[in-house]
N, C-alpha and C positions, 0 to 999 in steps of 0.2 A: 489573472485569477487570484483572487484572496483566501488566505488561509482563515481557519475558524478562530483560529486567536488575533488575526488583523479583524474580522466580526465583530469576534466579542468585544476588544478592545475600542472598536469607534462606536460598537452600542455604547461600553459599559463609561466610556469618556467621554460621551457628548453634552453639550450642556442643555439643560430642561431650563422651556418658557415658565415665566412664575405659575401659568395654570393647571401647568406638569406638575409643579411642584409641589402646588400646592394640594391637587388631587392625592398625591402621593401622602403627602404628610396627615391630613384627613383620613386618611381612608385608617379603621377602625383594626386594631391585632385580632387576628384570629384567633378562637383556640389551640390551634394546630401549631399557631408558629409562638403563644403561651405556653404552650406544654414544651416544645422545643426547647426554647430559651430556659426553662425551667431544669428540665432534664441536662443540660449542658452547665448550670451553676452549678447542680449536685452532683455532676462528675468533675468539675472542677475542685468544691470544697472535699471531693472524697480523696482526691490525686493527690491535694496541695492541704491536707487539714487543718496547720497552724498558718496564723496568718504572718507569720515569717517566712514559709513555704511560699506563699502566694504572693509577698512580695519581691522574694529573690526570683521566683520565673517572674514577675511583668519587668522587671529591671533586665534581666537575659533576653528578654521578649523586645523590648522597646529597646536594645543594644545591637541585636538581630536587625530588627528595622531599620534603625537608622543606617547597617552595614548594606543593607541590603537596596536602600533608597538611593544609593550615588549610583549603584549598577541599574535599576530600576531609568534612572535618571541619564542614562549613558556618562554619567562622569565617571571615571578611574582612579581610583586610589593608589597613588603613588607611593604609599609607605607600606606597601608592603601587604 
């Protein structure tokens, strides 16, 4: 029996034929997911207002990631 995260994960991994992909990359933004993406910048610029704000999170952001891609990746960090 599989669990919903083995699911999700061979949905969300699997690789798409070029005319997956390409239907995907085609396929026109909604308003729905415009307004979204919108509303998520201007909670963004209101969180983070100067843009020394907004660069010191994507730098903790992308520092986060990359800690988190070796476990991700089943590899162990050794140092600690």
């Amino acid at each position: 029996m599989t669990s919903r995260r083995e699911e999700f994960s061979s949905f969300s991994d699997r690789r798409l034929d070029a005319a997956e992909a390409r239907a995907y990359l085609d396929a026109p933004v909604t308003d729905a997911e415009r307004d979204e993406v919108l509303a998520l910048v201007h909670w963004f610029k209101r969180r983070y207002p100067a843009p020394l704000d907004r660069l010191a999170y994507v730098r903790r952001a992308y520092a986060r990631w990359q800690r988190t891609l070796g476990i991700a990746a089943g590899i162990v960090d050794s140092s600690g």
